[in-house]
C-alpha positions in Angstrom: 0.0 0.0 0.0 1.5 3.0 -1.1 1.3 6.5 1.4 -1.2 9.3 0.4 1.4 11.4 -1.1 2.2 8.7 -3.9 -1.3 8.4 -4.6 -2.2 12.2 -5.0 0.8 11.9 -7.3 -0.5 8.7 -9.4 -4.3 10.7 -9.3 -2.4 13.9 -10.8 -0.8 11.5 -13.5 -3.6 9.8 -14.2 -5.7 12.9 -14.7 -3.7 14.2 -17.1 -3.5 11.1 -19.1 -7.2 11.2 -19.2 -6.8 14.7 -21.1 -4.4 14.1 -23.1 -6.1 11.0 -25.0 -9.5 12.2 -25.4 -7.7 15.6 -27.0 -6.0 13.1 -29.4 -2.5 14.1 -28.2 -1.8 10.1 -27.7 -3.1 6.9 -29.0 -3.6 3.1 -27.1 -0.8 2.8 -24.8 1.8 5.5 -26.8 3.2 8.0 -24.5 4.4 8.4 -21.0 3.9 10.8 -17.7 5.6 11.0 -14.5 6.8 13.5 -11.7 9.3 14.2 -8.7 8.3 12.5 -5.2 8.6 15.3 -3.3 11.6 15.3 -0.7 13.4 12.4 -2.2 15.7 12.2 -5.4 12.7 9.8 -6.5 10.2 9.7 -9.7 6.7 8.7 -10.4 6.5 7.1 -14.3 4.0 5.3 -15.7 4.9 1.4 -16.6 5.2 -0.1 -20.0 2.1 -0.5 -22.0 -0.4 1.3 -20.2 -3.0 2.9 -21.7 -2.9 6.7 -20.4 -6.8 7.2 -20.2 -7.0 4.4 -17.6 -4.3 4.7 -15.1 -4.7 3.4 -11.3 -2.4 3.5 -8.7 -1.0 0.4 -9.7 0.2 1.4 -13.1 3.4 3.5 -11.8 6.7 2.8 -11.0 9.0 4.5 -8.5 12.4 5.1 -9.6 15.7 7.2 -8.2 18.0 9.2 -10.1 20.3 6.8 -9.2 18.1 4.0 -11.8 17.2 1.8 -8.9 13.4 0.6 -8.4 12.2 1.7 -5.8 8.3 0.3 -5.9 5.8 -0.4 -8.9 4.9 -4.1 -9.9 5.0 -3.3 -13.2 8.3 -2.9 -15.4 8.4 1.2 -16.4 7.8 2.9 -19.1 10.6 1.2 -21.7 11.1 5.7 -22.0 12.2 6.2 -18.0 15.7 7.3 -18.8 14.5 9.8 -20.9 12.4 11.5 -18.1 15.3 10.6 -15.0 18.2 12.2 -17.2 15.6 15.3 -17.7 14.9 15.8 -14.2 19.1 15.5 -13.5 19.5 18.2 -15.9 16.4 20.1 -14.6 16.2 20.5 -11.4 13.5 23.1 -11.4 11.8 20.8 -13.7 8.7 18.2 -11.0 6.6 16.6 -13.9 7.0 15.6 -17.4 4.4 14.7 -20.0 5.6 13.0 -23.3 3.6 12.8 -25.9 3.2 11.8 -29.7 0.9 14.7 -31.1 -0.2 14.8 -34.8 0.4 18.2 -35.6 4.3 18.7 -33.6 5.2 15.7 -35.7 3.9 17.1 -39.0 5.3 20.2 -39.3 8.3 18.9 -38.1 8.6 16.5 -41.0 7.8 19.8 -43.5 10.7 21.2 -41.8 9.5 23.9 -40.3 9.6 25.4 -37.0 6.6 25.9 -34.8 5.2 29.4 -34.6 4.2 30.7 -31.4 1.6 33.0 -32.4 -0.3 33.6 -29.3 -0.2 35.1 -26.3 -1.0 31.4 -24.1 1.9 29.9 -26.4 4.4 32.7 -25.6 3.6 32.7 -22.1 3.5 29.2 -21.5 6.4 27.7 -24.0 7.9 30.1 -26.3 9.9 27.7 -28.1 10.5 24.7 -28.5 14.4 22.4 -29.0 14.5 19.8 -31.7 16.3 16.6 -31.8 16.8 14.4 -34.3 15.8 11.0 -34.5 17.3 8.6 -31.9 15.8 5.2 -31.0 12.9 5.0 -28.5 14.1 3.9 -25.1 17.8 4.4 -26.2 20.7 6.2 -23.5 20.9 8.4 -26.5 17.6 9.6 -26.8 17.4 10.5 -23.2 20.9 12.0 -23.3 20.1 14.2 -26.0 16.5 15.1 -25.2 18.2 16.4 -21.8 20.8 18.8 -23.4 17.8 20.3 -25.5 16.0 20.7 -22.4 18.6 23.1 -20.9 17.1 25.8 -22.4 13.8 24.5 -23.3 10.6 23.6 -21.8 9.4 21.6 -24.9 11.4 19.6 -26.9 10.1 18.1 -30.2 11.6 14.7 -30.9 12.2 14.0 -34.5 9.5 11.3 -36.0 8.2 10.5 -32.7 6.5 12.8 -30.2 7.5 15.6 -27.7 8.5 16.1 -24.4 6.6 19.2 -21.8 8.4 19.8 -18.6 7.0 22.0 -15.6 7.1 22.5 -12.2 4.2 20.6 -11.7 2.0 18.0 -13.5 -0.4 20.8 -14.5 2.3 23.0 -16.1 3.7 20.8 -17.6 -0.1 19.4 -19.3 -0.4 22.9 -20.3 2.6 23.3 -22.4 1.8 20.2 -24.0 -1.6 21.4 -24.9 -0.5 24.7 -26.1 2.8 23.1 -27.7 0.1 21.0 -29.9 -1.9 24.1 -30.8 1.0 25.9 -31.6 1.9 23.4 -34.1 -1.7 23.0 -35.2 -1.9 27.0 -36.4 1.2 26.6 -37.8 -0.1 23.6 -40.0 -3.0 25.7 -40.9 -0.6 28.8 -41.9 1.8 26.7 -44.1 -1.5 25.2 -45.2 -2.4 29.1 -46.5 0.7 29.7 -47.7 1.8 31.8 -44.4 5.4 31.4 -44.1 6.2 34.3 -41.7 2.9 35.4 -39.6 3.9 35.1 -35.7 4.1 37.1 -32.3 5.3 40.3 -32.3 9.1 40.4 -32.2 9.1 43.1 -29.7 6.7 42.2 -27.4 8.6 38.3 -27.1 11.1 39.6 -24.4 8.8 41.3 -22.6 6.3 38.2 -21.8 7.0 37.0 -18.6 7.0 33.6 -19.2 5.2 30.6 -16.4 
């Protein structure tokens, strides 16, 4: 039986993978959330193969900095090195949400770079890193999705989803949503034609960002 604070962690988990599928941001069992135990060097992820729109308690493993197991029946997320090495770059960063969304992955395979062009995505992203393709679950996925995160709170990874960091599982399920409907207006431009509509230049420094 795991204490309360594990389990208001797991409920903030699994509400957010309730959002994120019924807004189409992930399909079946693609995609993977977790978050800082508070007072530990610990993390919350979910395990391999569950579906995000139906987490329990059950479906998380812990998991130190370190790479040891701390609880969880189930194996994690095969992606867990991607979200520890984050959090040991980051830490300011309690909660990531990864993600595979339609419309990050298709302008990134036009080559283009998501436009920003409102206030919400200014404030709560602003940009976003890149990195190439690397193999799902691989050291050097994680490694590299880390050094983007530096100086990013979003980081698009090349032909297969994105990673949203925040300070807490809410943030960071915000600048996933607003990292998808960045990308999606920026479809929509390219679809129009628009090459160069986006925020005001002069007004980008002087957001103050979440």
């Amino acid at each position: 039986m795991r204490d309360a604070s594990i389990s208001t962690l797991a409920a903030q988990l699994g509400a957010a993978g309730r959002q994120v599928v019924e807004r189409g941001l992930v399909q079946a069992s693609g995609g993977n959330l977790s978050v800082r135990v508070p007072g530990t060097d610990h993390f919350l992820v979910t395990a391999t193969g569950t579906w995000l729109d139906r987490l329990t308690p059950d479906d998380f493993t812990e998991i130190t900095l370190g790479e040891e197991r701390v609880d969880g029946a189930a194996r994690p997320s095969v992606e867990w090195r991607l979200h520890q090495r984050t959090y040991e770059a980051r830490p300011d960063v309690d909660a990531i949400v990864h993600l595979h969304p339609q419309h990050v992955l298709l302008v990134d395979l036009l080559g283009a770079p998501i436009r920003f062009t409102t206030l919400d995505h200014q404030y709560y992203v602003g940009s976003a890193a890149r990195v190439p393709f690397l193999p799902s679950g691989s050291v050097e996925l994680a490694d590299a999705a880390a050094e983007a995160a530096q100086d990013h709170d979003a980081v698009v990874l090349a032909h297969h989803g994105c990673s949203a960091l925040g300070d807490s599982v809410e943030m960071a399920l915000r600048r996933a949503l607003n990292l998808e409907e960045a990308a999606m207006m920026t479809y929509r431009l390219l679809l129009a034609g628009n090459t160069s509509a986006d925020f005001p230049q002069e007004w980008r420094d002087r957001i103050i960002t979440a």
